[in-house]
N, C-alpha and C positions, 0 to 999 in steps of 0.2 A: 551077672551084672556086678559089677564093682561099685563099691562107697564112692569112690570120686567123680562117679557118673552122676549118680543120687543127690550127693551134697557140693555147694559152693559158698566159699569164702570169701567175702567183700568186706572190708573195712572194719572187722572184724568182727562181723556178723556172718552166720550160716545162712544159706539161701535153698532153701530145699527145692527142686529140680523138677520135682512130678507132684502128681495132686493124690491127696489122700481120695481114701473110698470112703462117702459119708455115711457108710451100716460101720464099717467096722471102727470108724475113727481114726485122730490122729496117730501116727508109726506106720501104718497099714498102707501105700504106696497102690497107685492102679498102676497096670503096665500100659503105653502106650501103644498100639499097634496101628496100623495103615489107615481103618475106618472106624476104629474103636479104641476104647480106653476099658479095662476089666480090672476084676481082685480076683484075684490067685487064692483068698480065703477064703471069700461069699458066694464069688462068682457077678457080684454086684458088673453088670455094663452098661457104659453110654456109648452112643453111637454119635460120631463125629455130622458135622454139618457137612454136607457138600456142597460146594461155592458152583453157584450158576454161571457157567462160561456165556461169552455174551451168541447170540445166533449168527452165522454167517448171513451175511445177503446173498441172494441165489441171483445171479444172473439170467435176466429173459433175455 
C-alpha cells in the first residue's frame, strides 16, 4: 500500500484515510478488509456491522 492511499490533502491540511488501532495508538493504521478492520501489530479486530437487507414479500 502506498502513502497516497493512506494520507489526503485538503486545504492544507492532511486528512488521514483509515482509522487507527486503539491498543497500539495513534501511527498504527488497521487494515480494512470485506467484514473486518485488523492491526497487523496487535492483531487487535473489529468486525464490520452488516446492514439488514429489507425481506422479500413472498407471494401466495
Amino acid at each position: 500500500m502506498m502513502k497516497r492511499e493512506i494520507y489526503k490533502v485538503e486545504n492544507d491540511k492532511l486528512i488521514r484515510q483509515r482509522r487507527f488501532c486503539p491498543k497500539c495508538g495513534p501511527g498504527v493504521f488497521l487494515a480494512e478488509h470485506e467484514d473486518r478492520y485488523t492491526c497487523g501489530k496487535c492483531g487487535y479486530t473489529e468486525f464490520k456491522k452488516k446492514e439488514k437487507s429489507p425481506e422479500k414479500k413472498q407471494k401466495q
